[in-house]
C-alpha positions in Angstrom: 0.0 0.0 0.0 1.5 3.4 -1.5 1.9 6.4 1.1 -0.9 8.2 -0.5 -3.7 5.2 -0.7 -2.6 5.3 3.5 -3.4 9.2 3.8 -6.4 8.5 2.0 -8.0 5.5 4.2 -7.0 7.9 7.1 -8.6 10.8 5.9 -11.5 8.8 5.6 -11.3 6.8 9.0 -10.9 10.2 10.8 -13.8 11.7 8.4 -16.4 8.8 9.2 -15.1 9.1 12.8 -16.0 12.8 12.8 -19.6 11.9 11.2 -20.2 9.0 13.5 -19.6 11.0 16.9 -22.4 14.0 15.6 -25.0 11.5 14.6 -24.3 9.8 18.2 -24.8 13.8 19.1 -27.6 14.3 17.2 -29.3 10.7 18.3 -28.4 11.5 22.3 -29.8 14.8 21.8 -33.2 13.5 20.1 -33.3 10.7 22.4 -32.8 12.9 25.7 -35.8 15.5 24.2 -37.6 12.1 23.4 -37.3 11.5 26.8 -38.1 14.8 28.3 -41.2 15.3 26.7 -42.1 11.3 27.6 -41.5 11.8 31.2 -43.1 15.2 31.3 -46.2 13.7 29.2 -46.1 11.1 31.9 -45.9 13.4 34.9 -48.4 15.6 33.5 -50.7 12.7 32.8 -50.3 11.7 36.3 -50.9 14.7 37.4 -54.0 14.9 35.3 -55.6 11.8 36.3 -54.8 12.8 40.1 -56.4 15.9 39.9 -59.1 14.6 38.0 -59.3 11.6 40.7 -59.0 14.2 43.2 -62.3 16.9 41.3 -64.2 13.5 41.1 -64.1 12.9 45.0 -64.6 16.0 46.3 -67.4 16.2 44.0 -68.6 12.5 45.8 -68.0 14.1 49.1 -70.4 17.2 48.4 -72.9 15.3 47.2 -72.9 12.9 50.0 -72.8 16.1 52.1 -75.5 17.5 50.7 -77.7 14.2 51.2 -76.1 14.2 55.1 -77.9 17.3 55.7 -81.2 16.8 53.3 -81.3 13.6 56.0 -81.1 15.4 59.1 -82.9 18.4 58.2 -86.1 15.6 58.0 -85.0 14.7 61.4 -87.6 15.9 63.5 -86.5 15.6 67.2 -84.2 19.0 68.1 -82.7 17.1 70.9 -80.8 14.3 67.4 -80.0 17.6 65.8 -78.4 19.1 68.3 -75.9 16.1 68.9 -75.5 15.8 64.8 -74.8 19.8 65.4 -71.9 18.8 67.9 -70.0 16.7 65.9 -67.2 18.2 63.8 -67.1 17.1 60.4 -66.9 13.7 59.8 -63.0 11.9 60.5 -63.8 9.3 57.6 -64.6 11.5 54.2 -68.1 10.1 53.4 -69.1 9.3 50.1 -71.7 6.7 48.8 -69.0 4.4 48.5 -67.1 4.8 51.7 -71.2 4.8 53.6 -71.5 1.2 52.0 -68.5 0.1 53.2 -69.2 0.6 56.1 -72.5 -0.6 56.4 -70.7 -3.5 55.1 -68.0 -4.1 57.4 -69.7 -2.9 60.6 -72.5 -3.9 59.4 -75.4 -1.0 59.7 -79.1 -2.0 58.5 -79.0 -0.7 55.0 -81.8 1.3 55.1 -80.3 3.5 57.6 -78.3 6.7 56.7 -74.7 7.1 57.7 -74.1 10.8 58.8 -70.8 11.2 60.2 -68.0 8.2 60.9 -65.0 7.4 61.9 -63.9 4.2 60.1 -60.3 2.7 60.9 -58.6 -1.0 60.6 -55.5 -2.2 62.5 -54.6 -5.3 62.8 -56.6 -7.1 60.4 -59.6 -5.7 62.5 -61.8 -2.6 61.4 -63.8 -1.0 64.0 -64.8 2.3 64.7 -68.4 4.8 65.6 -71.2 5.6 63.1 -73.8 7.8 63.7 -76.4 7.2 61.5 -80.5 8.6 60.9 -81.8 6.2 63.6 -79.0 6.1 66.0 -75.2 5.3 66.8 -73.0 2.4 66.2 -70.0 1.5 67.5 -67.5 -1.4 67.2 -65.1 -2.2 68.8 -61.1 -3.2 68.1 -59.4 -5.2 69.5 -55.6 -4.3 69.6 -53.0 -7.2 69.3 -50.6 -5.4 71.6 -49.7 -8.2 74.3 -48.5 -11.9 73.6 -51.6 -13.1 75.2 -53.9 -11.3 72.9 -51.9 -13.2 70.0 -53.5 -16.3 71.0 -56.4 -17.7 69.5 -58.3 -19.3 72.1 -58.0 -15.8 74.2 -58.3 -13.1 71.8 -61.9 -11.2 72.6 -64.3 -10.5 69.3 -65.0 -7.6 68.0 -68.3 -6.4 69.1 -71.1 -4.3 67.7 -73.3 -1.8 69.8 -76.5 -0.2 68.6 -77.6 2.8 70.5 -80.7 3.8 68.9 -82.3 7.8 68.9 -85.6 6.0 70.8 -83.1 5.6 73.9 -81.3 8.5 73.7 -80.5 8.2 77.4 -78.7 5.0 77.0 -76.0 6.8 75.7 -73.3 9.2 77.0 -69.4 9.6 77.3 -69.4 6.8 79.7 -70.3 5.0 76.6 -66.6 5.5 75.7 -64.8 3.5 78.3 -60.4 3.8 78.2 -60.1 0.5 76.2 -62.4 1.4 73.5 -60.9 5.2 73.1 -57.8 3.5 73.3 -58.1 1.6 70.4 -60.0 3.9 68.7 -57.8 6.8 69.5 -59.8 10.0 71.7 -58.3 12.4 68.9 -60.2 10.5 66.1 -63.8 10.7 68.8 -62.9 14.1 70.3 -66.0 15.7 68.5 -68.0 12.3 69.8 -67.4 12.5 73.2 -68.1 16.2 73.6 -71.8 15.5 71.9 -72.0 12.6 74.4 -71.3 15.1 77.2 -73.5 18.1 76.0 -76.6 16.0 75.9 -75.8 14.1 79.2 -75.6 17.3 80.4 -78.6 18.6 78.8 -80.3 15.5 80.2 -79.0 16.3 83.6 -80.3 19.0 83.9 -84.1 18.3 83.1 -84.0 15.1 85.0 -82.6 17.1 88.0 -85.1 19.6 87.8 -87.6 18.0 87.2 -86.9 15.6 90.1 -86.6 18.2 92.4 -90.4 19.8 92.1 -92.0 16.8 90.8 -92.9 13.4 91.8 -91.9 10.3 88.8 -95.9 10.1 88.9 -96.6 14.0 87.9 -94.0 13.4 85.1 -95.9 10.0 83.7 -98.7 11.9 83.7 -97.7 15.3 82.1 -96.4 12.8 79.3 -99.8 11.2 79.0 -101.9 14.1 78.5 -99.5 15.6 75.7 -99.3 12.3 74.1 -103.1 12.0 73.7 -103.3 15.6 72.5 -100.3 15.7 70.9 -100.8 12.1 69.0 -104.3 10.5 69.6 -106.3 13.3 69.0 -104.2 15.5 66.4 -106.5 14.2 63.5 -109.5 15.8 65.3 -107.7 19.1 66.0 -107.1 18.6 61.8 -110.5 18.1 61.3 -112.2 21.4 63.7 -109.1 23.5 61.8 -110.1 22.6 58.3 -113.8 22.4 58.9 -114.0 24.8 61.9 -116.1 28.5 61.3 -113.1 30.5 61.2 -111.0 28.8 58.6 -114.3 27.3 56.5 -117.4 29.7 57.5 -119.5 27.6 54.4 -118.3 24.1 53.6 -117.9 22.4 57.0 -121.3 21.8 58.8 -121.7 18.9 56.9 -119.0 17.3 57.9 -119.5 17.7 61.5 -123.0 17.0 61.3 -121.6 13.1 60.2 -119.4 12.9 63.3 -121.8 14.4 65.9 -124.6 12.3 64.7 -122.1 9.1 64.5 -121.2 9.7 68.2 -124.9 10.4 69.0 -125.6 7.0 67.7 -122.4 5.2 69.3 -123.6 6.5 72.6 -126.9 4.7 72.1 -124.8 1.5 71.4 -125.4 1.4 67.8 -123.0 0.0 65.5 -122.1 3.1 64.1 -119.2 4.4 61.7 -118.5 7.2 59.2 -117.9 6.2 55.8 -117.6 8.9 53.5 -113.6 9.6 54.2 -113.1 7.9 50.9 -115.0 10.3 48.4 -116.6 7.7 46.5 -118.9 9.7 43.8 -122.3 8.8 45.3 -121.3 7.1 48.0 -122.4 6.4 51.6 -121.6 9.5 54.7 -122.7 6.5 57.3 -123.1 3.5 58.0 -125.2 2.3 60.8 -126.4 -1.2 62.1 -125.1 -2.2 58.3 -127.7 0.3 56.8 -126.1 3.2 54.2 -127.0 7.2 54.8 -126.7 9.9 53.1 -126.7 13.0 55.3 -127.5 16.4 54.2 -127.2 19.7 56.5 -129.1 22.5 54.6 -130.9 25.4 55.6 -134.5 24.2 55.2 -135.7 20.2 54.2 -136.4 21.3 50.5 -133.0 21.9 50.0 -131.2 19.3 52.2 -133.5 16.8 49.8 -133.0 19.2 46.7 -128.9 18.5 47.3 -129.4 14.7 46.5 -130.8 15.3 43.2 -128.5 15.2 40.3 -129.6 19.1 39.1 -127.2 19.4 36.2 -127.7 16.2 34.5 -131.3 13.7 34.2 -132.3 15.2 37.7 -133.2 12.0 39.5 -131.9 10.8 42.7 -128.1 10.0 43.2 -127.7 8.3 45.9 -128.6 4.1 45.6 -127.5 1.0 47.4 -125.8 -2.2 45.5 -129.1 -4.2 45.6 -131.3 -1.2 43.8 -133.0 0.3 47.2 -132.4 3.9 47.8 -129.9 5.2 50.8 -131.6 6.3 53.5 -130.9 10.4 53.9 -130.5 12.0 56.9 -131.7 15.4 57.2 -131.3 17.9 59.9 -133.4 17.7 63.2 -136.4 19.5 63.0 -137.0 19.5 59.0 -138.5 15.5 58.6 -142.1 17.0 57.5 -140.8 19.3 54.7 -138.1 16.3 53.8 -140.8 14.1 53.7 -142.9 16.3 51.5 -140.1 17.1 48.8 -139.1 13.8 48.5 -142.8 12.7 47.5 -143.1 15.2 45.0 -140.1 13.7 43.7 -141.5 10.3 43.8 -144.8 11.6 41.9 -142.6 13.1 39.4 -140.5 10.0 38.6 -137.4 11.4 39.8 -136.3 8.5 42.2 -135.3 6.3 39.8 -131.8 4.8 38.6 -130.2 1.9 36.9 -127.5 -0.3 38.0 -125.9 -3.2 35.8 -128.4 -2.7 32.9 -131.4 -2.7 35.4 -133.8 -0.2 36.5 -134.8 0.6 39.9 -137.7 3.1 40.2 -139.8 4.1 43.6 -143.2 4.8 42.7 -144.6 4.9 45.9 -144.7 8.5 47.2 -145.4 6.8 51.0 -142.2 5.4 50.7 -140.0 8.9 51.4 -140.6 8.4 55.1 -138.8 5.4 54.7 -135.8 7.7 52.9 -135.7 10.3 55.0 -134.0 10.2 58.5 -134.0 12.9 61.1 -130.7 13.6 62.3 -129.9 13.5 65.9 -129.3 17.3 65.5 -130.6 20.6 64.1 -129.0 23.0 61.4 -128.6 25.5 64.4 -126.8 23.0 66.8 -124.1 22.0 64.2 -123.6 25.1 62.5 -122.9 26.2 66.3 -120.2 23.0 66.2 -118.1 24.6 63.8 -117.7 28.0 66.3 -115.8 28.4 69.1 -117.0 29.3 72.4 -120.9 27.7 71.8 -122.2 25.1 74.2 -122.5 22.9 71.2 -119.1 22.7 70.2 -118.0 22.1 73.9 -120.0 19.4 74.0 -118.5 18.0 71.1 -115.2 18.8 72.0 -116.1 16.8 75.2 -117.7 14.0 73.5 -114.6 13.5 70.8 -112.2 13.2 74.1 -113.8 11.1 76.3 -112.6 8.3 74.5 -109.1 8.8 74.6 -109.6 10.5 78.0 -110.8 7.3 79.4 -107.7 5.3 77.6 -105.4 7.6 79.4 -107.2 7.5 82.9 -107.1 3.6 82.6 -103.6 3.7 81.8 -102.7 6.0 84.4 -104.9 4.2 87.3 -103.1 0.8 86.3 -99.1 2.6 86.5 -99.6 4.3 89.5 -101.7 1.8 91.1 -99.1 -0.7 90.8 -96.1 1.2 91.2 -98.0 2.1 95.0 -98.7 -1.7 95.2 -95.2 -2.5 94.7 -93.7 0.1 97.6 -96.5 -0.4 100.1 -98.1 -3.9 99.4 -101.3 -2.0 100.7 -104.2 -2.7 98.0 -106.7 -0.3 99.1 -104.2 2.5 99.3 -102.7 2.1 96.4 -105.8 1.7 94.4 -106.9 5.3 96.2 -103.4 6.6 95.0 -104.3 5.2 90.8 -107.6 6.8 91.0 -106.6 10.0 92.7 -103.7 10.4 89.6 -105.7 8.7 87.2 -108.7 11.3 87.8 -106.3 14.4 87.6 -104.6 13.1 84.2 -107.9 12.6 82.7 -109.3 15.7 83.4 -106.0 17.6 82.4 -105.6 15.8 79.3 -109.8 16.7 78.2 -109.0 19.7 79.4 -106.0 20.0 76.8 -108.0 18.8 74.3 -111.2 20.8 74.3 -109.0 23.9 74.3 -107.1 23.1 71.3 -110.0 22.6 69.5 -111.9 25.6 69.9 -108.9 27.7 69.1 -108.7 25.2 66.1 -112.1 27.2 64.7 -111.3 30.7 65.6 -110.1 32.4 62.3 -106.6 33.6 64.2 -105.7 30.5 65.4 -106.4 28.6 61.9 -104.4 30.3 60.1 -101.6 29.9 62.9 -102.6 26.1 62.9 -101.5 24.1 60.3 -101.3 20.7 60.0 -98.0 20.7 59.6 -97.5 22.5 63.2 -100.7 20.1 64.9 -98.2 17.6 64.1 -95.1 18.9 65.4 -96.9 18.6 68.8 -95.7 22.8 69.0 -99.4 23.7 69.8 -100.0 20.7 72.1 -96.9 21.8 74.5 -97.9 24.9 74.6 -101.6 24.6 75.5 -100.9 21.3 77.7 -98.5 24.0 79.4 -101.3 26.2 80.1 -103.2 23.6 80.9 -100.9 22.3 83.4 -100.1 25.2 84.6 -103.4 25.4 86.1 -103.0 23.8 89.6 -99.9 25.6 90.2 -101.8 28.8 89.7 -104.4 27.8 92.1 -101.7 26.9 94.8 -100.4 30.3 94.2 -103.6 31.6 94.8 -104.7 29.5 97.9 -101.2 31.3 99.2 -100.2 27.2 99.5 -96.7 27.9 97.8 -95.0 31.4 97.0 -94.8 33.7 93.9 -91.4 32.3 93.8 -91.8 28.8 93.9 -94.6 29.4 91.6 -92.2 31.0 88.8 -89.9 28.4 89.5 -92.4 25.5 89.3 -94.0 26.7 86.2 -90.2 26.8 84.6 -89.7 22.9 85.5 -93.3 22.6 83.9 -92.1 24.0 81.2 -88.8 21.9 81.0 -90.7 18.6 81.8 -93.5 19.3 78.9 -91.5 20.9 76.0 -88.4 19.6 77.4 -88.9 16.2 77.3 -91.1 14.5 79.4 -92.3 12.5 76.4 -89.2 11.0 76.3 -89.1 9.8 79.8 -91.7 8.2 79.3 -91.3 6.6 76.2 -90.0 3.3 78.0 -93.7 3.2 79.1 -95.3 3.8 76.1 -93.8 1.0 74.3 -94.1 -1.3 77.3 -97.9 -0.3 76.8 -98.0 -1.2 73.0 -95.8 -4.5 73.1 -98.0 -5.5 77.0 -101.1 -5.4 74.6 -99.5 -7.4 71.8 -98.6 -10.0 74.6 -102.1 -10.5 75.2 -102.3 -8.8 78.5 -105.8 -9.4 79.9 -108.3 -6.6 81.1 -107.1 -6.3 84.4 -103.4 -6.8 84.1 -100.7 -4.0 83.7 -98.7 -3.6 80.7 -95.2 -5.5 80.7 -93.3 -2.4 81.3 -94.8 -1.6 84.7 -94.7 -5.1 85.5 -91.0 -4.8 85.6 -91.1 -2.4 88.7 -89.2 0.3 87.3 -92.2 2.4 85.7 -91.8 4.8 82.5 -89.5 7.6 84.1 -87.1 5.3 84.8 -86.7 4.0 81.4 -84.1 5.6 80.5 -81.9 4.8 83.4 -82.9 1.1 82.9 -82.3 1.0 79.7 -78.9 2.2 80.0 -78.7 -0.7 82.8 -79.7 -3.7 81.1 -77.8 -2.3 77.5 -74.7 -3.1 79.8 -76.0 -6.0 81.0 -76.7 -7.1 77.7 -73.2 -6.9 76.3 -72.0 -8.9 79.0 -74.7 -11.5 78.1 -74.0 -11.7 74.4 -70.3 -11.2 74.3 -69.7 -14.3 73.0 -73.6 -14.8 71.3 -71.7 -15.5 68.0 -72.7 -18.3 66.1 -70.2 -20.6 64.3 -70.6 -21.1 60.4 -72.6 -18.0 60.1 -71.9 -14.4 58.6 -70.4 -12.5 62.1 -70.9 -9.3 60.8 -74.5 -9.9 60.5 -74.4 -11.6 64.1 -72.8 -8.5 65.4 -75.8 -6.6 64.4 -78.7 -9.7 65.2 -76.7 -8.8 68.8 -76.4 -4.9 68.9 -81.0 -5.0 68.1 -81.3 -8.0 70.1 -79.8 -5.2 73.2 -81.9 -2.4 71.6 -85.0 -4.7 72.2 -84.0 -5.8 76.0 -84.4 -1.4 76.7 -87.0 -1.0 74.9 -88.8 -4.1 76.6 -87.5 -3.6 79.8 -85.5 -7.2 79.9 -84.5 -7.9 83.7 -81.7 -10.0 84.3 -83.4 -13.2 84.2 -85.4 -12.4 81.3 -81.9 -12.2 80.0 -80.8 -15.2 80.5 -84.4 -17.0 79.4 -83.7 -15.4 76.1 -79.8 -16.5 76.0 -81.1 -19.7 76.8 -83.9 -19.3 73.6 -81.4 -18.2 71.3 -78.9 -21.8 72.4 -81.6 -23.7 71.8 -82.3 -22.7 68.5 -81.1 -24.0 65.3 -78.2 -23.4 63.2 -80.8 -23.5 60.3 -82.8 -21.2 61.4 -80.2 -18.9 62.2 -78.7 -19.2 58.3 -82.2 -18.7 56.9 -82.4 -15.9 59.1 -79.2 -13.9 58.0 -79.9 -15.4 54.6 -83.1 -13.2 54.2 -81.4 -10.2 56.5 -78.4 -10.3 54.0 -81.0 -10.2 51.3 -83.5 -7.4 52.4 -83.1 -3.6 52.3 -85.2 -3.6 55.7 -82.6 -5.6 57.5 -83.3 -3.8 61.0 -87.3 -5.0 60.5 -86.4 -8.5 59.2 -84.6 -9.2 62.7 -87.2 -7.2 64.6 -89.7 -9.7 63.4 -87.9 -12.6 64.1 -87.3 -11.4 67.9 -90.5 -10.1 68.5 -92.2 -13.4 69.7 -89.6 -14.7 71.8 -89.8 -11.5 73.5 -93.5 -11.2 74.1 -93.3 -14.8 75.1 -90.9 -13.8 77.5 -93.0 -11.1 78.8 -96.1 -12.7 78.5 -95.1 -14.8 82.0 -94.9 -11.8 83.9 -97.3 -11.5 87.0 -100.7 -9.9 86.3 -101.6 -7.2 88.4 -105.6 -7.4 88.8 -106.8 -6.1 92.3 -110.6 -7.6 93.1 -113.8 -5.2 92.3 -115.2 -4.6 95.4 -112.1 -3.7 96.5 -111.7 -1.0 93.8 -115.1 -0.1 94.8 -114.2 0.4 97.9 -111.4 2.5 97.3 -113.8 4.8 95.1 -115.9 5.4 98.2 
């Protein structure tokens, strides 16, 4: 190889050397923008979907916040709303994801509405409080932090409490006990615990007060008469509103003409009933001893007839029973001879006729109206003086429309305090003196109650003021049962039996007992009542939860009693093979149901002993249909309620002997 060919391959070698190191430039560079704009595609796509992740949640959380407060805003007891109010926001982020899971994993009925939580897991265990629509929740975690805890055959299961709103008093801070704030962390349950302790506190403070002016009796019975205003009765306070002279001066004396001749006719022991809520075009007002009427409340008889006449179409009579015969009218008292009279001329003219299923009926008899026509048991006068306030007659209906529910009350009243005398003294006589003594004073404060809702119900001020809406809030019942209540203090005050100053302060503990919550205090009663009768307590026996010996005021206290003693019954109530979480909450109602009937501690262990004797099959086709139903709270309801009112239903009848009761009277 010649000198020059050498210089050439050099010059070459060095030249494709020279091109090979820029492409490698030009590649790195290409491939380090190429990856630049890769990773910063990436990072921004990241980025991207986290913020889009992030939009999407907090648009979850706001709607699950706005359907929080949709819920409690329906909430209608002030005394829920202020312990919702007390809670911070919620420590768990709620969405309608996050509430399933944890009506999943705690588990919470389904149809109930989580409103604030605090949802952990350590461990493998999840646990943690959920305050829901109808009440609280909590379960517990256990923590794995000793050696001994690690071993299987020690290690406690996590358990499930329900504290539900109807037994508000069963809960409080001393709910939270160190082990379960502890695991749960007081931090997380700050906000928890200071509701707790605002409403013990609130509760406190009425029961204090109320304890220190008034007897547990005066309390029962300050309950009873606002219930059966408040409750019983609200559909007749509806009624004199809508139909009363001040809100509907026209279009409502027929209407109370039905009812006051339907309680004329009950009080004669007929087999009497209005008929004519239904608005059936032609249809029946009445029904009495199974014949149909028509009743009519016009000025004179021509035109309470004339009204039954179909005046816009053939003009014949409108108003026919199934098998072809006409209904019976009723017209007001004092107008049967011009009735009668119209409705012949009718009958001459061909006017009572009709035709039903292709057939004719026709009344050609003009004899035959004073079959038709009825006299009512009042005149136009008397029931357009119904509808007013202040006239004898609507007192007397006022009176009439409470007796019913004023005897109810009395009964039930005689039979607590009766018994609750019985129990302390184990003297008959005096403590039937003692039930009819309280019984008598309920009765007449609760018809008192309810007369003078009703007439304000007519006046044209107080109609306006009075909707239904408010009737059913039980505002107007506190107020006028306050008033009404308010009564013997004011003739104490007057008899100089107490002074101006105990007056003022009794009528605030009134106040504090009626508006406060006395209701509440007495709900343990009231459901004792309801379930006593489904038990099939006889006439003379006591509803279960009197028979108990703790009486209505102390239902809350008990209740929070036999809830603890509950959870030390069922600790280990878990049965093997089936779903836990749903046997965590069969437990947490099963403790709900021992408050709200009153369980003692033997009736504890009866139902223990029910529950061990029963099944594994049933138990599976129980949580089988629990698992499957959106009413899971009502499917296990049902399945308890008989073993409970069997339970119940062996309690000892309290039935003190007739002459004796008559000779208390004297």
């Amino acid at each position: 190889m010649t000198e020059e060919t050498k210089k050439k391959l050099y010059r070459f070698f060095a030249k494709a050397k020279d091109n090979t190191i820029k492409v490698a430039k030009v590649v790195a560079a290409k491939t380090s923008e190429a990856y630049t704009a890769t990773k910063n595609y990436i990072e921004d796509s990241i980025d991207d979907y986290k913020a889009k992740k992030e939009l999407k949640r907090k648009i979850a959380i706001e709607e699950y916040s706005s359907f929080v407060n949709k819920t409690i805003d329906n909430i209608e007891d002030d005394d829920i709303k202020d312990f919702i109010r007390n809670l911070e926001s919620s420590p768990t982020q709620l969405t309608f994801k996050e509430a399933r899971k944890i009506k999943e994993t705690f588990p919470i009925p389904r149809e109930q509405r989580v409103l604030w939580a605090y949802y952990c897991v350590k461990t493998t265990r999840s646990g943690g409080l959920a305050v829901t629509d109808k009440g609280v929740f909590l379960k517990t975690i256990v923590d794995v932090f000793t050696e001994k805890a690690l071993k299987k055959e020690v290690r406690k299961t996590s358990e499930l409490f329900y504290y539900s709103w109807v037994l508000m008093d069963t809960l409080s801070e001393k709910t939270m006990n160190e082990e379960i704030i502890t695991s749960l962390g007081y931090e997380n349950i700050r906000s928890f615990i200071y509701a707790c302790e605002c409403m013990s506190k609130k509760q406190s403070e009425r029961k204090n007060a109320t304890i220190k002016y008034y007897s547990s009796r005066e309390i029962i019975q300050n309950a009873e008469a606002l219930i059966a205003s408040g409750v019983f009765l609200q559909s007749d306070y509806i009624f004199a509103r809508n139909n009363g002279f001040g809100n509907n001066p026209q279009a409502g004396f027929g209407l109370f003409a039905e009812q006051a001749n339907n309680m004329a006719d009950l009080s004669l022991l007929r087999n009497a009933k209005v008929v004519g809520g239904d608005n059936a075009k032609n249809g029946p007002d009445r029904l009495v001893d199974g014949v149909f009427y028509q009743t009519k409340y016009y000025r004179t008889g021509a035109r309470s007839v004339g009204a039954t006449f179909d005046n816009k179409g053939t003009g014949n009579y409108r108003y026919w029973n199934a098998d072809g015969t006409p209904m019976k009218l009723e017209v007001p008292k004092g107008q049967r001879y011009d009735a009668v009279r119209t409705m012949r001329n009718k009958i001459i003219n061909g006017k009572v006729r009709t035709e039903i299923n292709g057939n004719e009926y026709v009344v050609t008899d003009p004899n035959e109206a004073e079959n038709i026509i009825v006299e009512g048991r009042y005149s136009m006068d008397q029931v357009v003086n119904m509808t007013k306030a202040g006239t004898i007659e609507s007192l007397v209906y006022d009176v009439k429309t409470g007796a019913v529910v004023t005897s109810c009350i009395f009964g039930i009243s005689f039979l607590i305090n009766s018994y609750l005398c019985y129990r302390k003294t184990k003297d008959m006589k005096e403590s039937l003196v003692s039930g009819l003594l309280a019984g008598g004073k309920v009765g007449a404060l609760t018809l008192g109650t309810h007369v003078l809702i009703s007439q304000l119900a007519r006046t044209k001020t107080f109609s306006g003021i009075m909707t239904k809406s408010v009737i059913k809030s039980g505002v107007v019942s506190a107020a006028v049962g306050f008033l009404v209540f308010s009564i013997p203090e004011t003739y104490s005050l007057a008899m100089k039996k107490i002074s101006l100053a105990q007056y003022a302060t009794n009528l605030a503990v009134l106040s504090a007992s009626i508006i406060g919550g006395a209701a509440g205090a007495y709900a343990g009663g009231v459901l004792g009542a309801t379930i006593g009768a489904v038990a099939g307590a006889g006439a003379g026996s006591v509803p279960m939860a009197i028979a108990t010996g703790t009486g209505g005021v102390a239902g809350g206290v008990t209740a929070g009693t036999l809830a603890g003693v509950g959870a030390s019954k069922l600790v280990d109530f878990i049965f093997e093979g089936d779903d836990k979480r749903l046997a965590r909450l069969f437990n947490a109602i099963s403790m709900v149901m021992f408050a709200e009937y009153l369980l003692d501690e033997s009736e504890i262990d009866e139902f223990i002993s029910k529950m061990n004797s029963t099944s594994d099959r049933v138990f599976k086709k129980l949580f089988t249909d629990a698992y499957a139903s959106n009413e899971q709270e009502n499917v296990f309801r049902s399945f308890l309620e008989p073993l409970f009112n069997e339970i119940v239903g062996k309690r000892e009848k309290y039935a003190p002997d007739t002459n004796l009761i008559t000779t208390a009277i004297k």
